[in-house]
PAKOL-329267 format. One record per residue (C-alpha): chain; residue number from 1; residue in one letter; x, y, z. Coordinates in steps of 0.25 Angstrom, whole numbers, m for minus. Each point is the difference from the previous one (the first is absolute). Layout:
BEGIN
- A	NUM	A	X	Y	Z
...
END
This chain:
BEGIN
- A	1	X	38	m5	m12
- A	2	X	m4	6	14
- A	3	X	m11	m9	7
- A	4	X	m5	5	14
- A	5	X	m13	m4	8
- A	6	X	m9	7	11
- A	7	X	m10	m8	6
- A	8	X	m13	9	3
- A	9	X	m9	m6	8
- A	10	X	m6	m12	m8
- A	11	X	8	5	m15
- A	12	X	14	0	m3
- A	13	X	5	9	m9
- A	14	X	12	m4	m11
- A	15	X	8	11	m4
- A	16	X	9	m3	m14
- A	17	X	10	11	m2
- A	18	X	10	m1	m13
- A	19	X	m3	m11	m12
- A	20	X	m6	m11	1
- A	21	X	5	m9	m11
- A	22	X	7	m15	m2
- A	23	X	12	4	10
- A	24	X	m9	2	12
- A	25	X	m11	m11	m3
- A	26	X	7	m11	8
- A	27	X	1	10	12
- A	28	X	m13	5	0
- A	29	X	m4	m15	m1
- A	30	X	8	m3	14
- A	31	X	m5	13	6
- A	32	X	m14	m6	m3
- A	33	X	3	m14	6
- A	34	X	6	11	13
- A	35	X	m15	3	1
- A	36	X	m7	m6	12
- A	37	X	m16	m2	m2
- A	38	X	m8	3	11
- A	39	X	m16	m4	m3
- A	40	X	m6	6	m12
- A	41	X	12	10	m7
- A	42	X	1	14	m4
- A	43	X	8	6	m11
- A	44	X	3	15	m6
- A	45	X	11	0	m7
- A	46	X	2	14	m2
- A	47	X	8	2	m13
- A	48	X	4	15	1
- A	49	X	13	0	m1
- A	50	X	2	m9	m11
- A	51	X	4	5	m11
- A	52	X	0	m15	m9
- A	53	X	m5	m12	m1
- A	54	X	3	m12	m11
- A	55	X	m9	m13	m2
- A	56	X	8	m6	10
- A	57	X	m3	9	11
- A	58	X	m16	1	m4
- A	59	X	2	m17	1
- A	60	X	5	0	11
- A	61	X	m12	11	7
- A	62	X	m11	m11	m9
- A	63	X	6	m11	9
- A	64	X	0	6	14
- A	65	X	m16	4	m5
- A	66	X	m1	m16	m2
- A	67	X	8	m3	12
- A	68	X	m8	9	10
- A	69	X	m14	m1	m6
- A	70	X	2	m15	3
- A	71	X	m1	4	13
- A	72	X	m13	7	0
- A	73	X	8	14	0
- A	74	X	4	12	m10
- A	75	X	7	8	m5
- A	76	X	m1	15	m5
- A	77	X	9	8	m7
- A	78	X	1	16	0
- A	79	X	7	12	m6
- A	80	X	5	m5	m10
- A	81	X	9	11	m9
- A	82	X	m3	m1	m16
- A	83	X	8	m7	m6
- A	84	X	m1	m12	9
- A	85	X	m16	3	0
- A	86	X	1	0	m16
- A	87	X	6	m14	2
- A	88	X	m10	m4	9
- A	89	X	m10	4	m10
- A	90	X	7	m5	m12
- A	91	X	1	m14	5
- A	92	X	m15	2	5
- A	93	X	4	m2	15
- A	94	X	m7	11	3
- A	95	X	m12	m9	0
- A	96	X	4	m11	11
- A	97	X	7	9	9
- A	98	X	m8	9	8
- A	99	X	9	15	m1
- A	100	X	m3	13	9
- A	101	X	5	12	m3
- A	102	X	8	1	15
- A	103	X	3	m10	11
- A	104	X	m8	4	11
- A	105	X	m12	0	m9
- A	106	X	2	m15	m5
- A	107	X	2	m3	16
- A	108	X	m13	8	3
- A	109	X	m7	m10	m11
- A	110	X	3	m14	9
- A	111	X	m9	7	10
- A	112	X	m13	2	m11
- A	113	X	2	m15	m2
END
């Protein structure tokens, strides 16, 4: 799995290309502990180019949802392909995550905050 950031403004975005399964788990973990907090955090995780995702991976999305809301911030996640979205939904996850439709737009919705 691909994992690149861009930080706009206040919001930074997370871009997952590739699979995210039990193989990548332990590196997206480290990738998460990379991350430097600065005030109150702001999460996309922008899922467009993902073409799967297995329990493990949803896990590990759940945990950094715990880790950062610890910390008064959020996180949001958009454009999401089918059948990753019909494993969000299946596993009802569609409930506690925010999802947009496009990146900028789930940017854009920190400011209506």
């Amino acid at each position: 799995m691909k994992i690149e950031t861009n930080k706009n403004e206040s919001v930074t975005t997370i871009s997952l290309t590739g699979r995210f399964d039990a193989t990548v788990v332990g590196r997206f973990k480290e990738f998460l502990n990379s991350l430097s907090p600065n005030g109150t955090e702001q999460y996309v995780v922008d899922l467009a180019n993902l073409q799967y995702i297995d329990s493990s991976g949803l896990g590990c999305l759940v945990f950094f949802l715990r880790q950062v809301r610890q910390n008064g911030g959020e996180i949001k996640i958009s454009t999401i392909s089918g059948k990753v979205r019909a494993v969000f939904e299946l596993t009802k996850l569609h409930r506690i995550f925010e999802i947009y439709d496009d990146s900028s737009t789930a940017v854009k919705s920190y400011a209506m905050h």
